[in-house]
C-alpha positions as a Markdown table, in Angstrom:
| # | Residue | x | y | z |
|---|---|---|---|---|
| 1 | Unk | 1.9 | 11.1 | -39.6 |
| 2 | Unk | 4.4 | 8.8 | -40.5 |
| 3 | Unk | 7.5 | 8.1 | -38.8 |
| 4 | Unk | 9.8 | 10.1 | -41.4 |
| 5 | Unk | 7.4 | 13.3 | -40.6 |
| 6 | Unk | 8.1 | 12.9 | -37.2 |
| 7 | Unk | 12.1 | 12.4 | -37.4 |
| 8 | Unk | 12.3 | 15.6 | -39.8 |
| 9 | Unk | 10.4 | 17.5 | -37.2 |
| 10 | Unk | 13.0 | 16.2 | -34.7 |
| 11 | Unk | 11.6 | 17.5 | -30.8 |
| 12 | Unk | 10.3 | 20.3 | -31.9 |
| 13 | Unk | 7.1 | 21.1 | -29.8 |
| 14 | Unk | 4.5 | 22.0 | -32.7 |
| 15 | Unk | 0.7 | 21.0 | -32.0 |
| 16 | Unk | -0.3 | 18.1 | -34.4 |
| 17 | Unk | -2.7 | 18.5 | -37.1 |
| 18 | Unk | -6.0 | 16.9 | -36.1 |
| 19 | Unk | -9.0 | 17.0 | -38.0 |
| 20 | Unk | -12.4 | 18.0 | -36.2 |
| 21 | Unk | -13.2 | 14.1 | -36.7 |
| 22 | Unk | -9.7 | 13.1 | -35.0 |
| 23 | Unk | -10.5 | 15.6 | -32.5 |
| 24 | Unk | -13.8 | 14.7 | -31.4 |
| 25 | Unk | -12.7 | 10.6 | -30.9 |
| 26 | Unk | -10.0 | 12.1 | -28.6 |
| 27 | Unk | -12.2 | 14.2 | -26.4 |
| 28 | Unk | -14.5 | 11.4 | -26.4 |
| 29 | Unk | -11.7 | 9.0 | -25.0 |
| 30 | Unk | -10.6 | 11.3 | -23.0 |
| 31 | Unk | -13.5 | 11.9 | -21.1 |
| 32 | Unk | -14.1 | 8.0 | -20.8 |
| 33 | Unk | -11.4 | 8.0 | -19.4 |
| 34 | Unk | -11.5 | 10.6 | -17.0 |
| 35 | Unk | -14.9 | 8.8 | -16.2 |
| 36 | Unk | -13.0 | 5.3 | -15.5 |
| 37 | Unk | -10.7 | 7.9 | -12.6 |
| 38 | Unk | -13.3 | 9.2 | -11.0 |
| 39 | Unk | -14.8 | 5.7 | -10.6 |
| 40 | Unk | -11.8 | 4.4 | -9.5 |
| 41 | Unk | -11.5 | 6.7 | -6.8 |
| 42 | Unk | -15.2 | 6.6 | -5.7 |
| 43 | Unk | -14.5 | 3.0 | -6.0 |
| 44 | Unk | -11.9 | 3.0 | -3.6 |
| 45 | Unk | -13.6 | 5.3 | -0.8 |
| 46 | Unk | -16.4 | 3.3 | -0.7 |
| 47 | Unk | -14.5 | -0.1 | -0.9 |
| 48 | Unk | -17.2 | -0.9 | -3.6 |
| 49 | Unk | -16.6 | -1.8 | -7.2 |
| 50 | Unk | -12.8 | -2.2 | -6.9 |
| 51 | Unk | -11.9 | -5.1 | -8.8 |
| 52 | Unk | -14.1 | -3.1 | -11.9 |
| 53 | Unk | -12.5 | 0.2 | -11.7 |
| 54 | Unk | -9.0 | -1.2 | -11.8 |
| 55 | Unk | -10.2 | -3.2 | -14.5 |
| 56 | Unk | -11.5 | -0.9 | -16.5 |
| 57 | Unk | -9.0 | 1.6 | -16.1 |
| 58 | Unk | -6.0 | -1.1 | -17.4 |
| 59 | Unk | -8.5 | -2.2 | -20.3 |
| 60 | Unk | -8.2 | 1.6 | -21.4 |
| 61 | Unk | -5.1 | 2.4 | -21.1 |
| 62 | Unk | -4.2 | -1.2 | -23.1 |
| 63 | Unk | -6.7 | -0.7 | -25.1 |
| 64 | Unk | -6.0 | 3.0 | -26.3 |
| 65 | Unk | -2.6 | 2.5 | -26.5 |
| 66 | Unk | -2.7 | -0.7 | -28.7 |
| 67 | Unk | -5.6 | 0.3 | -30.9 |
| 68 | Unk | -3.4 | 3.8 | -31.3 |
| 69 | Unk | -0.1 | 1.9 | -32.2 |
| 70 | Unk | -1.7 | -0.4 | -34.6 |
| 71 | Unk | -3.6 | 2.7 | -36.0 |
| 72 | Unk | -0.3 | 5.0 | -36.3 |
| 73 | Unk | -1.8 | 7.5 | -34.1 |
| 74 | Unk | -4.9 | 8.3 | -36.3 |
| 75 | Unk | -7.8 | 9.2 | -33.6 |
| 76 | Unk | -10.6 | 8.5 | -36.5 |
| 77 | Unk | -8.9 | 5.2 | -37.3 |
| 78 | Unk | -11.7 | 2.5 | -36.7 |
| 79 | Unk | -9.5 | 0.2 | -34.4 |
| 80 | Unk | -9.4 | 3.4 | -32.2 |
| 81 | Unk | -13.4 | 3.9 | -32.7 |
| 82 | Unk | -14.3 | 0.5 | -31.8 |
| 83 | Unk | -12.2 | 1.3 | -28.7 |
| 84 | Unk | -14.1 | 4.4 | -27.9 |
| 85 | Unk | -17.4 | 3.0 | -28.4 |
| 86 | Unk | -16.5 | -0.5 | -26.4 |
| 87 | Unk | -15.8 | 1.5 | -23.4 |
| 88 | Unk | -19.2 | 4.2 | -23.8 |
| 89 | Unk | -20.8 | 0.8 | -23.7 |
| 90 | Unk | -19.3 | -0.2 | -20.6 |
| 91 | Unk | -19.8 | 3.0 | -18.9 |
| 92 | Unk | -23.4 | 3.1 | -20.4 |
| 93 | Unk | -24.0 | -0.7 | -18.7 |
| 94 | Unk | -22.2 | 0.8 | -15.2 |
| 95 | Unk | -24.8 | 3.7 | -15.4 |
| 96 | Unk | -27.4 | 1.4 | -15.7 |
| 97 | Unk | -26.6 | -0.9 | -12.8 |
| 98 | Unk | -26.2 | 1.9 | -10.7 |
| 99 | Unk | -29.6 | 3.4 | -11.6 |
| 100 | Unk | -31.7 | 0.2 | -11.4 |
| 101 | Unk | -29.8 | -1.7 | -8.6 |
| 102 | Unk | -31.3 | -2.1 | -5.5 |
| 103 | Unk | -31.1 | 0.8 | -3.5 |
């Protein structure tokens, strides 16, 4: 939307229009997200992985909110993509040294 769509609707509390595409990149976000949460807080019970968690979870919430600035809030932009898919790579990398560390 641009900004002169979004002063003419004023505060009014209408859903946006998203398209399925637009929709999909923000569920997968936000469950990336929720991911980086839970690891924080497992992170912090087990005084293990700390230092990652926190960092990971700043990285998104930078990195979302940049990428969605510079994008003017278009979830199927591919600045916001490239965000998406940088941090499924990271979780897919945590996954991966959890499963074949040593146990």
């Amino acid at each position: 939307m641009r900004r002169a769509e979004l002063s003419a609707r004023g505060n009014q509390s209408e859903p946006l229009d998203l398209t399925p595409a637009q929709k999909g990149w923000a569920l997968a976000a936000a469950l990336l997200f929720l991911a980086s949460i839970g690891l924080l807080g497992f992170a912090l019970s087990n005084q293990v992985f700390i230092a990652f968690a926190l960092g990971w979870v700043a990285l998104q919430i930078f990195g979302y909110g940049g990428s969605l600035k510079r994008a003017k809030g278009d979830f199927n932009h591919p600045l916001f993509k490239s965000q998406v898919m940088l941090h499924g790579i990271a979780m897919a990398l945590l996954l991966v040294l959890l499963l074949k560390g040593p146990a």
